[in-house]
Backbone as CSV, one residue per row, in Angstrom:
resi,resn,N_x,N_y,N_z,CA_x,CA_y,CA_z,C_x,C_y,C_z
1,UNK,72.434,37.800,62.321,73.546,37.297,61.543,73.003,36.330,60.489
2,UNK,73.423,36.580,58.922,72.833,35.618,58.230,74.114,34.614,57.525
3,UNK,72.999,33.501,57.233,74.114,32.366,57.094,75.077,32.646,55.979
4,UNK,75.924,32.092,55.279,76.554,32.526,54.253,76.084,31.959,53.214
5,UNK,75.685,30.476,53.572,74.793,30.051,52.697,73.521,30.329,51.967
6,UNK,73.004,31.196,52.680,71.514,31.955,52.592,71.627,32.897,51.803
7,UNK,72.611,33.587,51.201,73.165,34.910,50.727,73.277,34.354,48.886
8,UNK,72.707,35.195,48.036,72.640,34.983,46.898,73.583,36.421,46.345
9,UNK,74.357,36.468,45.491,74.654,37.554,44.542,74.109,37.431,42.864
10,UNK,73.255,38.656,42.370,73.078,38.958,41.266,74.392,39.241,40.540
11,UNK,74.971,38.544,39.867,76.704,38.889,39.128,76.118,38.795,37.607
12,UNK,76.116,39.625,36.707,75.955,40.300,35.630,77.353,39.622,34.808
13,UNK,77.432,38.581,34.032,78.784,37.729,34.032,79.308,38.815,32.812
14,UNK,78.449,39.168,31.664,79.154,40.053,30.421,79.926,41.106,30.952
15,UNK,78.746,41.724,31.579,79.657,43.003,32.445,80.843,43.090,33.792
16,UNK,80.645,42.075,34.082,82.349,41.476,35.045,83.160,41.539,34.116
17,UNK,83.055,40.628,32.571,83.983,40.310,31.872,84.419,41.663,31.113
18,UNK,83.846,42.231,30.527,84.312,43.480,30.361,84.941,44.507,31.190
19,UNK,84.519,44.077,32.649,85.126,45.275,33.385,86.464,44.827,33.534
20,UNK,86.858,43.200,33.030,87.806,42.396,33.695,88.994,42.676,32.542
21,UNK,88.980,43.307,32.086,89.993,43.806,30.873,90.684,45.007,30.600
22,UNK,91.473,44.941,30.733,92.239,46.216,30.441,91.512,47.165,30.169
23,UNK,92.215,48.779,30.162,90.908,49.931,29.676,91.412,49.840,28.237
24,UNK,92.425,49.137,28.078,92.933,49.682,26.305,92.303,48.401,25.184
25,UNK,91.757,47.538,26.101,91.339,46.518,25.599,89.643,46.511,25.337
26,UNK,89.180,47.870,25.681,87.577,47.709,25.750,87.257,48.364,24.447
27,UNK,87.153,47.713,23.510,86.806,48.320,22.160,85.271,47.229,21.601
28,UNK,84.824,47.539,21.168,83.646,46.964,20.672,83.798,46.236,20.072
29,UNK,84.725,45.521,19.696,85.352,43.509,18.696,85.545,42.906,19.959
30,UNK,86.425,43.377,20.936,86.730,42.442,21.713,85.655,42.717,22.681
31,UNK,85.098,43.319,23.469,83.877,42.989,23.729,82.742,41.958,23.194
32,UNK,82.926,42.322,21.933,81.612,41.271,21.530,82.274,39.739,21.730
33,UNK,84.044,39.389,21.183,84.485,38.547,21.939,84.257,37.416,23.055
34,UNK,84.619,38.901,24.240,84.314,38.216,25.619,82.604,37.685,25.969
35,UNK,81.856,38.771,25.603,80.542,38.429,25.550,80.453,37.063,24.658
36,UNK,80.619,36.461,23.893,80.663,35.753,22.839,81.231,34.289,23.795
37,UNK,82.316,34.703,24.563,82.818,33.725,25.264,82.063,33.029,26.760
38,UNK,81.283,34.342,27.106,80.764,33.908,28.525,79.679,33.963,28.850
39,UNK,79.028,33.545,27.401,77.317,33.697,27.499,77.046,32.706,28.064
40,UNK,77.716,31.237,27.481,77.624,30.085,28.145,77.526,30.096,29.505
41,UNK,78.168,30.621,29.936,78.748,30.598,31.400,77.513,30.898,32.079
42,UNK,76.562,32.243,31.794,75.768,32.386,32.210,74.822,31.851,32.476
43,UNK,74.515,31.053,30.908,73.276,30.249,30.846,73.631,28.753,31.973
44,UNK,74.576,28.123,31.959,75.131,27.474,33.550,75.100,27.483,34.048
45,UNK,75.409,28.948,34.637,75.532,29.546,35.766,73.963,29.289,36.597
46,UNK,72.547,29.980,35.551,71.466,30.222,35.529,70.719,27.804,36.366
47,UNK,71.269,27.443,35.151,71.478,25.510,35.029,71.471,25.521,36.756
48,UNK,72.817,25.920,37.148,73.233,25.340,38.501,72.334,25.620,39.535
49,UNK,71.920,26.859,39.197,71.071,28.012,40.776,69.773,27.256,40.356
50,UNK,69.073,26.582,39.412,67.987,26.024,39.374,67.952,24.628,39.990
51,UNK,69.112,24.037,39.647,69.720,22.736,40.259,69.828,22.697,41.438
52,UNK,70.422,23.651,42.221,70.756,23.921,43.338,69.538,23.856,44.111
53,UNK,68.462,24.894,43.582,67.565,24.927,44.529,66.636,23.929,43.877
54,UNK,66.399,23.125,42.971,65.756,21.806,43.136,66.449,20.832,44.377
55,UNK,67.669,21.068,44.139,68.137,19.641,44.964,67.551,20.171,46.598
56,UNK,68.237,21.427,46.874,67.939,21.330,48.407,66.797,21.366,48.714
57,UNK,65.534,21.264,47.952,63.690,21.215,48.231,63.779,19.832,48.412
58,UNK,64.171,18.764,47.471,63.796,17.616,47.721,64.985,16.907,49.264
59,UNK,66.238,17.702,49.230,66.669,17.218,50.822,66.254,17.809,51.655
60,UNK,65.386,18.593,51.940,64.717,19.210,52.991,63.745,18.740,53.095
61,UNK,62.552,17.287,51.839,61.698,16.928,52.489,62.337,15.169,52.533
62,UNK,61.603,14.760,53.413,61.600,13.092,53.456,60.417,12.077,53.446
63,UNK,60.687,10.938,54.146,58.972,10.280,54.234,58.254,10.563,55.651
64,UNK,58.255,11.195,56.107,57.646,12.179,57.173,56.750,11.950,56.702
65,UNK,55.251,12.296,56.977,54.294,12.160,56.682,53.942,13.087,56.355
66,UNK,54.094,14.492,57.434,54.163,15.824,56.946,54.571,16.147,55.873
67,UNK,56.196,15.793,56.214,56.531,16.544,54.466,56.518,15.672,53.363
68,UNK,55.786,14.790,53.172,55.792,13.961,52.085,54.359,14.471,51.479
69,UNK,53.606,14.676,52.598,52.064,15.490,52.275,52.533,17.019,51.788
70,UNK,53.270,17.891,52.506,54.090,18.876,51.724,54.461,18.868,50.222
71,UNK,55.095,17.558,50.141,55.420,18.249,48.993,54.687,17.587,47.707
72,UNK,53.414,16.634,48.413,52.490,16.335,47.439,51.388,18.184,46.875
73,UNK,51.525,18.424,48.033,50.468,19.793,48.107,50.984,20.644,47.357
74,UNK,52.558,20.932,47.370,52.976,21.849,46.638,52.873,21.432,45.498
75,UNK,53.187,20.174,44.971,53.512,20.257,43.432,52.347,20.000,42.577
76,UNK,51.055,19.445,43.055,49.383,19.247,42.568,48.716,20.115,43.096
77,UNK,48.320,20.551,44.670,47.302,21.227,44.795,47.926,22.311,45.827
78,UNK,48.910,23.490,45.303,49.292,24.295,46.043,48.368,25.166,46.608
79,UNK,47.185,25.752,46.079,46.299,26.900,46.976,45.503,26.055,47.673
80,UNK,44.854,24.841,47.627,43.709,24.082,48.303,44.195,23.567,49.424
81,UNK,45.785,22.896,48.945,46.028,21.805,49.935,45.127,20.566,50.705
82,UNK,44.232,19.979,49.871,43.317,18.829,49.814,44.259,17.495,50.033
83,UNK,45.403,17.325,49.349,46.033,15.782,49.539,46.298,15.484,51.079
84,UNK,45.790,13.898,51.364,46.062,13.695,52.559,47.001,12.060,52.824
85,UNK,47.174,12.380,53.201,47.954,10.771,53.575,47.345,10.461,54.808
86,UNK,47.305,8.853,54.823,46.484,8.500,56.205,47.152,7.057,56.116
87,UNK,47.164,6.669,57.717,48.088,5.150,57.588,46.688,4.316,57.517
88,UNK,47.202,3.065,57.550,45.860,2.075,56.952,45.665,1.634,57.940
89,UNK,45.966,1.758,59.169,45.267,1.322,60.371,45.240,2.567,61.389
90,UNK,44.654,3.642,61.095,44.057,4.831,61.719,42.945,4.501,62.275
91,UNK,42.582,4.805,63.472,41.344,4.815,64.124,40.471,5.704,63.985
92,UNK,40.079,6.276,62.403,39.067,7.427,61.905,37.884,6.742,61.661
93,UNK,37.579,5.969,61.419,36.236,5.441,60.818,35.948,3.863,61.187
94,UNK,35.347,3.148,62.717,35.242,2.258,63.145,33.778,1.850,62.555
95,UNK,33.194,2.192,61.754,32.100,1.493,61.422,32.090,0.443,60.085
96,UNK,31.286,-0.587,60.076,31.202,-1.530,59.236,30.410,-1.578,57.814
97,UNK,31.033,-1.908,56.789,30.235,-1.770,55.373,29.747,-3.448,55.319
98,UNK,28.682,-3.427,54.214,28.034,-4.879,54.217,28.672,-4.615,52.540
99,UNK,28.741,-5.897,52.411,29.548,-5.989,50.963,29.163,-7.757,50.856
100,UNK,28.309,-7.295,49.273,27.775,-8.754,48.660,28.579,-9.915,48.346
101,UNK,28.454,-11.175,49.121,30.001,-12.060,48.522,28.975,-12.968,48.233
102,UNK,29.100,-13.122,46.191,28.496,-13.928,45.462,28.278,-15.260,45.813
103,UNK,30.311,-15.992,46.028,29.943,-17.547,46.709,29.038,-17.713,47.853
104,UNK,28.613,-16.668,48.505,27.803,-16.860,50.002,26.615,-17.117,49.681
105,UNK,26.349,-15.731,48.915,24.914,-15.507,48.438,23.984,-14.346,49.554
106,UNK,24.705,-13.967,49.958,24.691,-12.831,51.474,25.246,-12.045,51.723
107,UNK,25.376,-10.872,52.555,25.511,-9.749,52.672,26.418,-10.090,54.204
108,UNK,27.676,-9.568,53.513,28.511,-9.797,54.926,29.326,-8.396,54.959
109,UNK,28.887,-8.282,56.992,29.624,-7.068,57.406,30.895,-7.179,57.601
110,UNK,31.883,-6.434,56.815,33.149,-6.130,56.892,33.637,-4.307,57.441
111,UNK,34.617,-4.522,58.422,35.399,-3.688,58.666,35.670,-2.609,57.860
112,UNK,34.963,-1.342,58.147,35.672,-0.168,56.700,37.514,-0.318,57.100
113,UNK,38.231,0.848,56.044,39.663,0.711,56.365,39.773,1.638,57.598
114,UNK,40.453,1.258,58.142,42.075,1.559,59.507,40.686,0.902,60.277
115,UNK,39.673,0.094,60.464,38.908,-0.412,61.581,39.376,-1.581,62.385
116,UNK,40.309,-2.224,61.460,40.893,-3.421,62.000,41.581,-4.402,60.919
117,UNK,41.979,-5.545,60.261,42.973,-6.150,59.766,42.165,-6.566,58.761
118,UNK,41.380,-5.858,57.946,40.683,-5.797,57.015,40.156,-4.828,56.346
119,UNK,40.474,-4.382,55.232,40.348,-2.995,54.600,40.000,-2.956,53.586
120,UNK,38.625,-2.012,53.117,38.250,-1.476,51.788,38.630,-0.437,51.161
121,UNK,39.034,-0.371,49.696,39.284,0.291,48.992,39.257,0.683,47.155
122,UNK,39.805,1.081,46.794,39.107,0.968,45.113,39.735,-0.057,44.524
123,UNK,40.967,-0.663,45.153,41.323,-1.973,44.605,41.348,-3.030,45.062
124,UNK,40.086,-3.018,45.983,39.316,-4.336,46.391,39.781,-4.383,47.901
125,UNK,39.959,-5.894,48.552,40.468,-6.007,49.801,42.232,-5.793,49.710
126,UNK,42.191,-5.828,51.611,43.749,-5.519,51.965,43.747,-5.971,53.602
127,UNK,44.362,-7.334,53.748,44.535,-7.656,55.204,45.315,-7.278,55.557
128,UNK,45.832,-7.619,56.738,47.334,-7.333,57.692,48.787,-7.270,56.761
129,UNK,48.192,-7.803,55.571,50.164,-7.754,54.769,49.525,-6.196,53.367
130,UNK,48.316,-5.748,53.706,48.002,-4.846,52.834,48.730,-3.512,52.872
131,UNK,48.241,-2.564,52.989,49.015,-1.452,52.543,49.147,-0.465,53.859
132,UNK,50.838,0.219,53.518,51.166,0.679,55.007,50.281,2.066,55.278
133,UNK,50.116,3.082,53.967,49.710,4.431,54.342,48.544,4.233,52.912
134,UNK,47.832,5.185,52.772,46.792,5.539,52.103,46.874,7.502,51.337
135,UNK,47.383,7.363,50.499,46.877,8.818,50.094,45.856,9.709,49.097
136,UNK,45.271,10.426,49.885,44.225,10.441,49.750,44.015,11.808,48.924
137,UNK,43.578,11.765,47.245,43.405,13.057,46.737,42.099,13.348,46.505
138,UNK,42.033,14.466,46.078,40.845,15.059,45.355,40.676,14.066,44.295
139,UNK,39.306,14.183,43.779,38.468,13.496,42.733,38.925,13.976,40.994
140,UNK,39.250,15.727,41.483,39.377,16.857,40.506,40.736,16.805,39.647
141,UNK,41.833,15.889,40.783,43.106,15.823,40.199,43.509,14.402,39.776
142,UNK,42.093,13.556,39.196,42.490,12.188,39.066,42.772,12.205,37.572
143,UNK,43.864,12.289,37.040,43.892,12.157,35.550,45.183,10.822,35.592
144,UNK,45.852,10.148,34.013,46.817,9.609,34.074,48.296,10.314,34.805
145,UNK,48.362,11.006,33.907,49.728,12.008,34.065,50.124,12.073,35.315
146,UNK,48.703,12.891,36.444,48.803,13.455,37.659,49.214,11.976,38.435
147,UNK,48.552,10.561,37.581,48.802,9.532,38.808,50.268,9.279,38.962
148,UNK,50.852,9.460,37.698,52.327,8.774,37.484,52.885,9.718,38.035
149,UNK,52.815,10.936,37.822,53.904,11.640,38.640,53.915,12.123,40.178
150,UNK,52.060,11.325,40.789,51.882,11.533,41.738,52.790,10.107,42.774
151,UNK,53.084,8.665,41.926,53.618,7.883,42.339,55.365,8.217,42.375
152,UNK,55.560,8.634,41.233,57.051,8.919,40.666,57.340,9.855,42.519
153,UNK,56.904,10.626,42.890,57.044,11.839,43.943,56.843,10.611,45.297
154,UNK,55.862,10.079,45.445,55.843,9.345,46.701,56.602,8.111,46.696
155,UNK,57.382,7.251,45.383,58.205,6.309,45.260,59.356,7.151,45.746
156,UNK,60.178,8.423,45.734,61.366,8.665,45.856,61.220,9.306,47.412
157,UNK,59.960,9.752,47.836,59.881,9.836,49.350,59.997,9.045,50.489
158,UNK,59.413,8.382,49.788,58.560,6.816,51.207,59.844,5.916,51.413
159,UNK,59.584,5.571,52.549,60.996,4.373,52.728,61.085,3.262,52.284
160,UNK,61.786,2.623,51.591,61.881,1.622,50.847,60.806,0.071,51.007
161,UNK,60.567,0.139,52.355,59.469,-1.407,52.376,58.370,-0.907,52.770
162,UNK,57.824,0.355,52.879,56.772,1.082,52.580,55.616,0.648,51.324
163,UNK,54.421,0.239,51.891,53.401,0.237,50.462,52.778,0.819,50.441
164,UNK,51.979,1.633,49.874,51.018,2.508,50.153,49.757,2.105,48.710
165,UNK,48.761,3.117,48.677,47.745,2.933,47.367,47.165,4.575,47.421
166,UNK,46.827,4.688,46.178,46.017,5.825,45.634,44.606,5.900,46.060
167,UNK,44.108,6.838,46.948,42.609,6.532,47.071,42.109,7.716,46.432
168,UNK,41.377,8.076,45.651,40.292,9.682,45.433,39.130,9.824,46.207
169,UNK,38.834,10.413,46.181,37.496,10.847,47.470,36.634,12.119,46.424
C-alpha cells in the first residue's frame, strides 16, 4: 500500500486546459488563449514541486550527527563522502603534542584534541568552554565559498548553544 503522499502525478496543465473546454470552443485563438493563460501556472506549479521537495530534505535532516554529516556529504562531497564531524572530547587520539611557548622558553607537552580539557587546532587553543563538535573536511574542498556555505548548512542544523570549528585534514 503506498502512501498518498508518496504519489506524484505528471498533469500536462495546457493540455487539461484545452481538454477543459467545450468541443465548440477548441479552435486555434482560443487555444492559444488558454495556453497563454496557464503557462504561468505551470511554471508554479514546476516553483512549488521544487519547493516542496527542498523543504521536506531539510525536515528530514536535523543536528543528529548522522544527518547533519548527511547532508554535509550530499551537498560538497556526494561520491567520496570524506566530511566528518567529531565531538571535541572523543577518545580517538590520547597522545600528547609538544608545542613551543615563547614566554617559557620550552617545549611543553600538551594534550592533542578530544584527549582531555585542552585542545589543538588551526585556531590555536580550546579549553573546557571551547568547542562542542569538530568538522572535519577534506583539504581539496577548502575554498571561501565552500566555507560559507559549509557554515550557512551547519548554522541552520546544529542546536542553537552548539559551537563547533572548521578543521581540514
Amino acid at each position: 500500500m503506498t502512501n498518498r503522499a508518496d504519489r506524484t502525478y505528471n498533469v500536462n496543465i495546457k493540455r487539461l486546459a484545452l481538454l477543459a473546454l467545450p468541443t465548440w470552443l477548441r479552435r486555434p485563438l482560443a487555444g492559444a488563449l488558454i495556453y497563454a493563460g496557464v503557462s504561468p501556472l505551470g511554471r508554479m506549479l514546476q516553483e512549488l514541486r521544487a519547493y516542496r521537495g527542498a523543504t521536506s530534505y531539510r525536515l528530514s535532516h536535523n543536528g543528529q550527527v548522522c544527518k547533519l554529516r548527511g547532508a554535509l556529504n550530499d551537498e560538497f562531497d556526494p561520491e567520496l563522502r570524506r566530511i566528518e564531524i567529531e565531538d571535541s572530547d572523543s577518545a580517538g587520539n590520547r597522545e600528547a603534542a609538544a608545542v613551543w611557548l615563547r614566554e617559557m622558553g620550552r617545549w611543553v607537552m600538551v594534550p592533542r584534541r578530544g584527549a582531555g580539557a585542552v585542545s589543538i587546532h588551526r585556531e590555536g587553543f580550546s579549553g573546557t568552554s571551547g568547542y562542542d563538535f569538530w568538522v572535519t573536511v577534506p583539504e581539496e574542498l577548502r575554498t571561501a565559498e565552500t566555507e560559507t556555505r559549509l557554515r550557512a548548512i551547519v548554522n541552520m542544523y546544529k542546536l542553537a548553544g552548539k559551537r563547533y570549528a572548521i578543521n581540514y585534514k
